[in-house]
N, C-alpha and C positions, 0 to 999 in steps of 0.2 A: 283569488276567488275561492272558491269554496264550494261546491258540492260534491258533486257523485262519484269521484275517482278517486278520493286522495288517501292518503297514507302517511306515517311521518316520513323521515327518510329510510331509503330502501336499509333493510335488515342486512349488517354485516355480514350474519350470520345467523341463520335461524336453529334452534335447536325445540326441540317434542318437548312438551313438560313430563315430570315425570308420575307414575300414575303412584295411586295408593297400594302396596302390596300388605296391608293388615290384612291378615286373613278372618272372614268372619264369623260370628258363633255360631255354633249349629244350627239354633235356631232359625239363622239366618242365609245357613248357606243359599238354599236352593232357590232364593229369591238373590240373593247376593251373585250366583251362576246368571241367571237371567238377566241381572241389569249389567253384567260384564261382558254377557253375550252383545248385548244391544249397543253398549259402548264401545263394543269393535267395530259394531258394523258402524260407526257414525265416524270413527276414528280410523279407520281406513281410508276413506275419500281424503278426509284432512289430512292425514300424511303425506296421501299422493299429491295434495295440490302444494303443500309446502313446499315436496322437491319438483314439482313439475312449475312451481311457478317463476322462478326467472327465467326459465328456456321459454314458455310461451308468454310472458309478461311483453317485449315487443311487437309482438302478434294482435294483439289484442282487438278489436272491431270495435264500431257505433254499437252493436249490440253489446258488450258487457259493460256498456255504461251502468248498471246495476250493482254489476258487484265489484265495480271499482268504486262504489259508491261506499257499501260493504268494507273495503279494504280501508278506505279512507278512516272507515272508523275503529278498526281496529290498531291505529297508531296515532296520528298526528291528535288528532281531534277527540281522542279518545279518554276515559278516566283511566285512573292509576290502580284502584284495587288492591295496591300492598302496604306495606306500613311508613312507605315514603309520599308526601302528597304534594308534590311538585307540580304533575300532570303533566304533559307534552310539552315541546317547545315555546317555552314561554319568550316573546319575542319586543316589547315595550324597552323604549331606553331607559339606560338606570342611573338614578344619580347617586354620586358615589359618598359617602359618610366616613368619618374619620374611622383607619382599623382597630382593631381591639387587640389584634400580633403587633409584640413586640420588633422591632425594627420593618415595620410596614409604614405606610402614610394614611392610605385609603385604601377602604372597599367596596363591593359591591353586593348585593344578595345574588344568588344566581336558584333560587326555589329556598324551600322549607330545609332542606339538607345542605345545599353548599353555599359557600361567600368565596369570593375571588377579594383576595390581597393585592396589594403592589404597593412600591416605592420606586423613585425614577431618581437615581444615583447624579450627583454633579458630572453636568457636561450633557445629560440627556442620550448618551449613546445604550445604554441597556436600560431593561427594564428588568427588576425583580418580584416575580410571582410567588403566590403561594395558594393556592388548591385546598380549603379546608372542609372539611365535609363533618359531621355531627356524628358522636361515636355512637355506637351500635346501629348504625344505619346499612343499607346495604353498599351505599357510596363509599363508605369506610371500611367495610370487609371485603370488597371485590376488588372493583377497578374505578376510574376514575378519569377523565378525561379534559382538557381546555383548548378549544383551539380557534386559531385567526386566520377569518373568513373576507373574501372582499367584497361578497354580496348578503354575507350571512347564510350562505347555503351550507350542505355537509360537505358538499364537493363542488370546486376543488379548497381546501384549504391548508394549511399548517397545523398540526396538532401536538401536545406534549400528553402524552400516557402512562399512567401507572398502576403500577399490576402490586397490588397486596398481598401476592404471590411468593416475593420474594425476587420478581426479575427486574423491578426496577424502575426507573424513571426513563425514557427515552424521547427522540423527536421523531414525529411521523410528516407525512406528506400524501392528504385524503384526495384521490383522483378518481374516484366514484363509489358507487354503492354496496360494492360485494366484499368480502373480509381480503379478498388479495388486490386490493386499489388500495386498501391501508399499509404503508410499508415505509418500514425506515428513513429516514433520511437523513445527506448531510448538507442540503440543501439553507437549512441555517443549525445555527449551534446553539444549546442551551449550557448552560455553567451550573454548577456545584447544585446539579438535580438532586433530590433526597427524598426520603418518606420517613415520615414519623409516626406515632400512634400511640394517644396514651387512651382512657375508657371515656374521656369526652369527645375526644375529635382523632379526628386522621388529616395532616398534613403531606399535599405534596407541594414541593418548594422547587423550583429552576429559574435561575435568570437567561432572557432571550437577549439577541443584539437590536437595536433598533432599523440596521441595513441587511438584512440578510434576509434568505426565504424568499418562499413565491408570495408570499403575504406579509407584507415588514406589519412591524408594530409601530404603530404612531405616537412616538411621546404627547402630543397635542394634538386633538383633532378628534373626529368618529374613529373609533376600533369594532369591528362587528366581531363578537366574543361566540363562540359556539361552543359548548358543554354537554356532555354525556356523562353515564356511568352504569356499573353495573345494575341491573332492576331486582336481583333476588340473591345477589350478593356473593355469587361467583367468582371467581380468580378470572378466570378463563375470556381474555378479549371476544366477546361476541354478541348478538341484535341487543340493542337498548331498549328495545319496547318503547314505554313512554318516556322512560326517562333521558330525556336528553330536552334541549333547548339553547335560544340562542339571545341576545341584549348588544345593544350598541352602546358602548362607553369610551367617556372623552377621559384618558388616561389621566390629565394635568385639572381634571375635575374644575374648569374654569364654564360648563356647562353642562346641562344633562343630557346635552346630543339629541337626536330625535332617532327614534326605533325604525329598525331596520330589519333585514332579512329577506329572504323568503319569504317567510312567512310573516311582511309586510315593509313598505316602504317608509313609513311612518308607525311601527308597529307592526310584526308580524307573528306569524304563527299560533301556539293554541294557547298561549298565554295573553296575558291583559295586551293588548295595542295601543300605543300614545296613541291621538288624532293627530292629523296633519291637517294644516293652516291651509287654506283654499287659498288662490289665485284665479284670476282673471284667465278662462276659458281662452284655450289655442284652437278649440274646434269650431268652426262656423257654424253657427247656428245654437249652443250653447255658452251660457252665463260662466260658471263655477268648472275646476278643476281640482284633485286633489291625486296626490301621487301613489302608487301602489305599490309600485317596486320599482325605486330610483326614475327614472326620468323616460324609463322602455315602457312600462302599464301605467297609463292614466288612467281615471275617472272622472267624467263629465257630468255635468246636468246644471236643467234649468228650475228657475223658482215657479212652477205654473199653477196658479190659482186656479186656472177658469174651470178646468175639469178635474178637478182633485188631484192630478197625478202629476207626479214629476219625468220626463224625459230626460234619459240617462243615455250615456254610452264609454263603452268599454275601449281606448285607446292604444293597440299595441304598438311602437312605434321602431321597436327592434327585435332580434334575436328569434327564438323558437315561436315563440308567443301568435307572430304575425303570421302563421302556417299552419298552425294546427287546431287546439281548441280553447278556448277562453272560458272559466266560470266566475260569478260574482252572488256570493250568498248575504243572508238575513241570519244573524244566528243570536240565540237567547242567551245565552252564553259560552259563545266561544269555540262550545262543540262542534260536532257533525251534525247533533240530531238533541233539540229539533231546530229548525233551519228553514228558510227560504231560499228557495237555488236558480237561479237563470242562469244557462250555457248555451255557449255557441260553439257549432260545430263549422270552422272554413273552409271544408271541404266544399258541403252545398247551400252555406247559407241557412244554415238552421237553428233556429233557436228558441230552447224550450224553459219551461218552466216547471220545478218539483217542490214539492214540498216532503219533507225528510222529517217523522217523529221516531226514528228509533235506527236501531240497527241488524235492522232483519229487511232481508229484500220487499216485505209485503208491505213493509212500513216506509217505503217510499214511493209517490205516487205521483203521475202526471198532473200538473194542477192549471186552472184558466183561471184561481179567484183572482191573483191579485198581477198577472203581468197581462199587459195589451195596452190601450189608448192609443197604441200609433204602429205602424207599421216594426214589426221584430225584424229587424235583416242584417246580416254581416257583409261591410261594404270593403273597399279600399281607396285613400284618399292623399294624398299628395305621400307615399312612400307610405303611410299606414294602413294595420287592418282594423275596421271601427265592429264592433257589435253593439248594436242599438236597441232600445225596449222600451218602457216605461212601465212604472208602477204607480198605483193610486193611492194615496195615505190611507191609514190605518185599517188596510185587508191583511190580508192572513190572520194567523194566530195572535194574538194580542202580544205576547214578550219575541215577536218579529216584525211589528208596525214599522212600516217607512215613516217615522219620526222628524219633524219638523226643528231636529236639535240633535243628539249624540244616535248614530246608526254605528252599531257592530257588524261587519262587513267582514266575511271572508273571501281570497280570490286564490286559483287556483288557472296553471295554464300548461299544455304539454309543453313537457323539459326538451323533447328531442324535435318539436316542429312538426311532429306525427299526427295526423288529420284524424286518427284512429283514437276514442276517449280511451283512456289506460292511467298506468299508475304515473304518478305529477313528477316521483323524485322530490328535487328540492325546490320545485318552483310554485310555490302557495307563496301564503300571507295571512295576515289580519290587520284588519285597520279600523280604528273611531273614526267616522267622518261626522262634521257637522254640519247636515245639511242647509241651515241657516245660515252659514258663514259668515258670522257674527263679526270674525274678526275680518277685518280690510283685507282683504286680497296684495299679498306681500311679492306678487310678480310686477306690478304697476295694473295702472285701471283701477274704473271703479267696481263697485259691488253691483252694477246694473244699473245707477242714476236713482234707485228709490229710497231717499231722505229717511221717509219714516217707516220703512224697513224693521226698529228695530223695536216697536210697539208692535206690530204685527208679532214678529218671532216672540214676543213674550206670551204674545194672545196662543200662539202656536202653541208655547210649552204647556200653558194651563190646558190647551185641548187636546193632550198628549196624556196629560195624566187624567182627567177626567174623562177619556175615551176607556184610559185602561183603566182604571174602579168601577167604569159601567159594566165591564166583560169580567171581570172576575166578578162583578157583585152577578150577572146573569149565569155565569160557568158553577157558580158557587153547588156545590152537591146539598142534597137535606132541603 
């Protein structure tokens, strides 16, 4: 889901940027005193809440649904701003291309900066990596990161780390979000680790075993890949800002896996999202399913003409998700903002609607256009918790239309089960859903028994796109 709480993953470590000390011409001192006075006092609060915010981040209430909204967009969802343009967690499975390192087989892209190597040596018992990142980048002057996740989240996983520091290549072992849950371990072994560098690239190189660790590597199969590095080019292990991200890759590249994470079941986080292939609805009462995060957060809904709107619901069926809060947004691309948000809160059954154009608290706002047609309620039903809604094609903003063919969907849901909206951790997403479900529903069943079903969805798509040339030709300025 996707709205008003999220964040990427929690900040290893957070550090102040550091400010300008050019001192300025005279001309300009006394204007230059004044806007450094005013820079304190703004810079002061931000300080305080930097370090005051993991002691009260559990604390957190239904009231700062706001600025966990805020927070949200200051990571996961967020642009990048430096001279690396990755952007956050980009979560889409990747199919893998012949590598271009010698004694490699395959790779993969992992952003604009880095490609992940490997070769799977006779017998299939190790794998061999290699970490390459584009020289003069900040991923090749700092640090650099690769690790194996079993849901795609930052924690818990396995990770291999290296520091351009000079300390080295090592194995880690991620069991949550603050700098001291990153820690050593021998929990698996990596072989003949190394770092190289010449003025095109920075190479880190380790071979893993394929039985060891709390996260083995799968010579065949989904591998869920998580990746960070430094964002401004630091030695110093510490917060990634945007950069970091996560891809599912089938290591024997006999397929392209379908995207995973967190930040989606089929495609997550703030990067592109595969779509996931519909199946035949488990909820009673709706048509269409599609997964969000493995087989614990579904998505339902049905195909309903009569009143323009589609009835939808949100399926937790494990873990945190089924106790605390649920969201499921509209998003233009990818971002936070701008976006269409519905959340439910399990505590009392609540469930609202926002519409989010930016990243200022003013700039997100309670909204009625485009969620109702049937009762909003969060239920519970044979061991799940459902949050129900409906939307009506093409209300809101035009590049967030409930689409009759490819929806960009983010979801987002408390990590700890906390009834309380706060920061998500690693438990978001993103996903393509096609609400047409063009392709046959690959659980068994049918697509709902309507034949010519798939003349309508074309009529759909023409009226998708010529809904939006109407709105931009009327939005049009001049």
């Amino acid at each position: 889901m996707t709205s008003q709480n999220f964040r990427g993953e929690r900040p290893v470590a957070a550090t102040a940027p550091l400010a300008d000390t050019r001192r300025p011409s005279a001309a300009r001192a006394r204007r230059a005193r004044g806007a450094r006075g005013s820079a304190a006092v703004l810079a002061l609060p931000i300080l305080l809440l930097l370090i005051l915010l993991p002691t009260v981040a559990a604390q957190l209430t239904w009231g700062d649904l706001f600025q966990g909204i805020i927070d949200w967009a200051g990571g996961l969802f967020n642009g990048d701003g430096d001279d690396d343009n990755d952007g956050g967690s980009s979560s889409s499975s990747s199919s893998c291309t012949a590598s271009s390192l010698t004694g490699y087989t395959s790779s993969v892209s992992l952003g604009s900066s880095l490609t992940l190597h490997w070769t799977i040596p006779s017998g299939g018992k190790t794998v061999k990596f290699a970490l390459e990142a584009d020289g003069g980048t900040n991923a090749a002057n700092g640090w650099m990161s690769v690790g194996f996740s079993s849901d795609g989240d930052m924690s818990p996983a396995d990770a291999v780390i290296g520091n351009m520091g000079g300390t080295g290549v090592y194995a880690y072992h991620i069991s949550g979000y603050g700098l001291s849950d990153v820690a050593r371990t021998s929990s698996f072994t990596i072989y003949a680790p190394g770092l190289s560098a010449t003025s095109a690239r920075t190479l880190m190189t380790f071979t893993r075993s394929t039985s060891d660790g709390s996260v083995s590597v799968k010579p065949s199969g989904s591998n869920k890949i998580i990746w960070a590095y430094s964002p401004s080019g630091s030695k110093s292990l510490a917060y990634h800002g945007s950069k970091y991200g996560r891809t599912t890759v089938d290591l024997s590249c006999s397929s392209s896996g379908s995207g995973s994470g967190s930040g989606s079941g089929s495609g997550s986080g703030s990067g592109s999202g595969t779509g996931n292939a519909c199946t035949s609805s488990t909820l009673t009462g709706y048509t269409y399913q599609a997964q969000l995060n493995g087989k614990s957060l579904l998505l339902h809904w049905n195909k309903a003409r009569s009143n323009g709107a589609v009835t939808m619901a949100v399926e937790a069926k494990s873990g945190a998700a089924k106790s605390g809060w649920i969201s499921l947004a509209w998003t233009a691309n990818g971002k936070m903002a701008p976006a269409d948000a519905v959340f439910g809160n399990l505590a009392g059954g609540a469930v609202g609607a926002y519409e989010i154009n930016g990243y200022t608290v003013s700039s997100i706002q309670s909204s009625s256009l485009w969620i109702g047609q049937s009762p909003t309620t969060v239920t519970s039903a044979s061991g799940s918790t459902v949050v129900k809604f409906s939307r009506k094609h093409y209300t809101g903003a035009v590049s967030r239309f409930l689409a009759w063919n490819k929806n960009t969907l983010m979801w987002a849901y408390s990590p700890s089960g906390s009834k309380n909206m706060g920061y998500h951790g690693g438990a978001y997403g993103r996903i393509t859903v096609d609400f047409s479900c063009r392709t046959a529903p690959s659980g068994g069943g049918s697509r709902g028994g309507d034949d010519d079903d798939d003349d309508d969805d074309d009529d759909d798509d023409d009226d998708d796109h010529d809904r939006r040339e109407r709105w931009h030709r009327s939005h049009k300025r001049g």
